[in-house]
C-alpha positions, 0 to 999 in steps of 0.5 A, a space after each residue: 268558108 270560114 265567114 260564111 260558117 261563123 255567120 251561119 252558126 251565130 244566127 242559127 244559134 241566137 235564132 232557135 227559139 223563133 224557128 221553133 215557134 215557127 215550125 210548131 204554128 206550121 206544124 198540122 197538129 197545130 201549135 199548142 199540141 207541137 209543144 206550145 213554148 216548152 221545150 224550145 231549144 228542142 233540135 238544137 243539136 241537129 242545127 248546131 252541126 250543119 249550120 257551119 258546113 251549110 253557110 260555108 257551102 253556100 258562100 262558097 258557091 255564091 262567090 264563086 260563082 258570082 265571080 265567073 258571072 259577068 257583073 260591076 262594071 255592067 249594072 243592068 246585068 249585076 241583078 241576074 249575077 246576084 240571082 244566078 249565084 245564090 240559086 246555085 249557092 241555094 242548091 249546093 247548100 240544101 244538100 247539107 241543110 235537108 237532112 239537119 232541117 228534116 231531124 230539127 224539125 221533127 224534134 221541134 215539133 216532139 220535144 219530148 224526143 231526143 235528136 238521136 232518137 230522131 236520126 235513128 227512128 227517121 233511118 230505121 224507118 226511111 232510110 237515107 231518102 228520108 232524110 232528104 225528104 222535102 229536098 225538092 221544095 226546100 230548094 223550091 222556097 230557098 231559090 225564090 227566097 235569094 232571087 229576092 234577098 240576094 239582089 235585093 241586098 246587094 243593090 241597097 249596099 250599092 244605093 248606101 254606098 253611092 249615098 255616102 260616097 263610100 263603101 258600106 260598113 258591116 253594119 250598114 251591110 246588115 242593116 240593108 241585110 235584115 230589110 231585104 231578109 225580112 221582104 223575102 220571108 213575107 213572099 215566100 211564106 206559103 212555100 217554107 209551110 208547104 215545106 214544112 208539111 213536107 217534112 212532117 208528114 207521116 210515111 205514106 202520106 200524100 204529103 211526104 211525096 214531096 209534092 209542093 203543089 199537093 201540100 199547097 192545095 190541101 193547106 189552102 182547102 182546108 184552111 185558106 189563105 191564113 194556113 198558107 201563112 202561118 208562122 209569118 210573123 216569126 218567120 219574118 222577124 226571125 230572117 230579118 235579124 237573121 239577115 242582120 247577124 249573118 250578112 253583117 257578120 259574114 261582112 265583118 268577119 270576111 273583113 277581118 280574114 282579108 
């Protein structure tokens, strides 16, 4: 709990500004009318409050998991360990996440708007389903995200550690973190724009259905294979130093809780 909550906040909070520029490049009115560069700290409060009960949610879940599964001593079924526990993990954790990202990123995208205005407006408007609104495709991208980040992180700690004859250290579990974290943006970057369409969109909208291969389909036709990759780069850049601070912390301070 107490690991995967100060993980959770020190990444969310370092990496705002690259969430942001993210979010406005994916946003449908486009980057510059999202608000450009100015107000790039604009839904921190929303973040600031459910990262530490979202990442603790998720490792909890993740270790529990991953502890009742059969894996170590059988290599070959470590993988579907590893793929099996973050999934679940993903799931419980978006029940916590949904509604901090929904209220976050609209703010990004209306920096002259405050959070509280937001939640208000969002709850006058559409009550608590509006709130959860994009919960489907976000456990849609966060799933296919750990299927490869999670197995991917444990077998290069794994391949380190035979390396050098011993466990890893927090650095080098973070290192192994941001190469894995990284890879797993780049694939999943069509799902986190389908996503944040998702929640964008206006009520009544084709989009705020929730339908992930709806928003898919419409950014594809109407701006093709460069739309369905917006916000790549800090995508990329952000989940692999993410990777870095929130493995490496999550290792560091779970070492020194244990």
């Amino acid at each position: 709990l107490k690991a995967g909550g100060v993980a959770g906040v020190c990444v969310d909070l370092i990496l705002f500004p690259l969430d942001t520029v993210k979010t406005r490049l994916q946003s449908p009115q486009g980057f510059r009318k999202a608000g450009g560069f100015r107000g790039i700290y604009a839904g921190v409060p929303s973040t600031a409050i459910g990262s530490f009960p979202n990442a603790a949610a998720f490792f909890i879940t993740y270790e529990n998991v991953k502890s009742v599964l059969p894996h170590g001593s059988s290599s070959y079924l470590s993988p579907a360990t590893h793929m099996v526990a973050a999934s679940l993990g993903e799931v419980v954790a978006c029940l916590i996440r949904v509604p901090s990202e929904v209220i976050k990123q609209r703010a990004q995208v209306s920096p002259s708007s405050s959070t509280l205005r937001i939640l208000s407006h969002t709850l006058y408007h559409e009550g608590i389903q509006g709130l959860y609104r994009g919960y489907k495709s976000t456990v849609l991208r966060e799933i296919p995200f750990s299927l490869v980040q999670f197995p991917l992180w444990e077998s290069l700690k794994d391949l380190w550690s035979w390396k050098q004859g011993h466990v890893v250290d927090s650095w080098q579990s973070a290192v192994c973190g941001a190469f894995a974290g990284g890879f797993a943006a780049a694939v999943t970057t069509p799902l986190d724009v389908a996503k944040t369409r998702i929640m964008l969109a206006k009520a009544g909208s084709s989009n705020a259905s929730g339908n992930v291969l709806t928003a898919l389909g419409s950014i594809w036709r109407t701006q093709g294979l460069s739309g369905l990759f917006a916000g790549v780069v800090p995508r990329m850049a952000a989940i692999s130093l993410g990777g870095f601070i929130f493995l490496g912390t999550y290792e560091k301070t779970h070492q020194l809780l244990l």
